[in-house]
Phi, psi and omega in degrees: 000132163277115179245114186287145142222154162237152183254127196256142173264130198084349147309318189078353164308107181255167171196138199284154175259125186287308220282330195221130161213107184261164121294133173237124170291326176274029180295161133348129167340277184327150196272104164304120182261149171235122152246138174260131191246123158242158208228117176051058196116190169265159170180099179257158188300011155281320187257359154289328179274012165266003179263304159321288202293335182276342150313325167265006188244332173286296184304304173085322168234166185211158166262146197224130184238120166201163162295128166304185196278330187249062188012040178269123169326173174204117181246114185226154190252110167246177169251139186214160199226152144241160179234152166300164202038019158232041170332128192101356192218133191267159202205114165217169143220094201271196202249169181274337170265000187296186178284313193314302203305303157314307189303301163336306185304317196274325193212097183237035161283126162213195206222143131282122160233160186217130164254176168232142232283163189077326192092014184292341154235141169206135200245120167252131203240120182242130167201223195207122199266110192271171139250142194244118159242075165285126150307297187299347180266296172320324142297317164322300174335276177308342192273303153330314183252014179040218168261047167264031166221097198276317180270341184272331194301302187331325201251341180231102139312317206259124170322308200303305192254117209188140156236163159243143198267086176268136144271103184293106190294110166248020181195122196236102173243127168274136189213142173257038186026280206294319192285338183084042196229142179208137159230167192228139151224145184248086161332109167222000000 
């Protein structure tokens, strides 16, 4: 069970949030806390993750950030997916021999950013990257990302070999350039 609160920042307020409440089975045991820091406004975590999903159906793509073994970034352009009824959780996929996959293994903090054209938006999504090799998620996966992965068929032929890369989200900051407007939500 996920138990919502919001946070106003420099108030010290908390107040429960009504409008969205899931379960995530796949969570961790421990009981998850949400905090929202809002910054120049409102935003409860129901409409950052309606900021994420339209962001990812405009863009189509994202950039993905994690460490190498020696802790240098690594920046890359993925297809990242969310599927309904799994809230809290980012979705790609990539092959078990690529480079990404080790570097995950050893270091599986990473950043997501998704713009929106112009750059009037941008949502950077930082969590902790598992790789899962489930069938039935791999089917969601593709299912999810339909055919827009045109360049992982290229570099990866073979069906077989694919894991999928969830990002468990624990944190989403949204930013508006031009308005100077930024909000954060936190997962713990």
């Amino acid at each position: 069970m996920v138990t919502l609160d919001a946070y106003r920042v420099g108030t010290g307020a908390f107040f429960p949030i009504s409008t969205w409440f899931h379960s995530i089975s796949r969570r961790t045991a421990r009981e998850h806390v949400l905090r929202i820091s809002l910054k120049e406004g409102k935003m409860d975590i129901k409409a950052m993750f309606d900021v994420l999903e339209r962001l990812i159906d405009k863009s189509k793509v994202a950039v993905l950030a994690n460490m190498d073994a020696q802790a240098t970034p690594r920046l890359r352009w993925m297809t990242p997916a969310l599927i309904r009824g799994r809230d809290g959780f980012l979705y790609a996929l990539t092959a078990p021999d690529f480079a990404k996959t080790a570097q995950l293994k050893q270091h599986p903090e990473v950043e997501w950013m998704i713009q929106g054209p112009g750059l009037q938006e941008i949502l950077r999504v930082r969590g902790k990257a598992l790789l899962v090799d489930n069938p039935a998620l791999k089917a969601d996966v593709l299912e999810a990302l339909g055919g827009r992965l045109g360049t992982f068929w290229k570099k990866n032929p073979d069906p077989s070999n694919m894991v999928v890369l969830e990002t468990v989200i624990e944190e989403c900051c949204y930013t508006k350039p031009m308005t100077d407007e930024s909000f954060t939500a936190t997962v713990r």
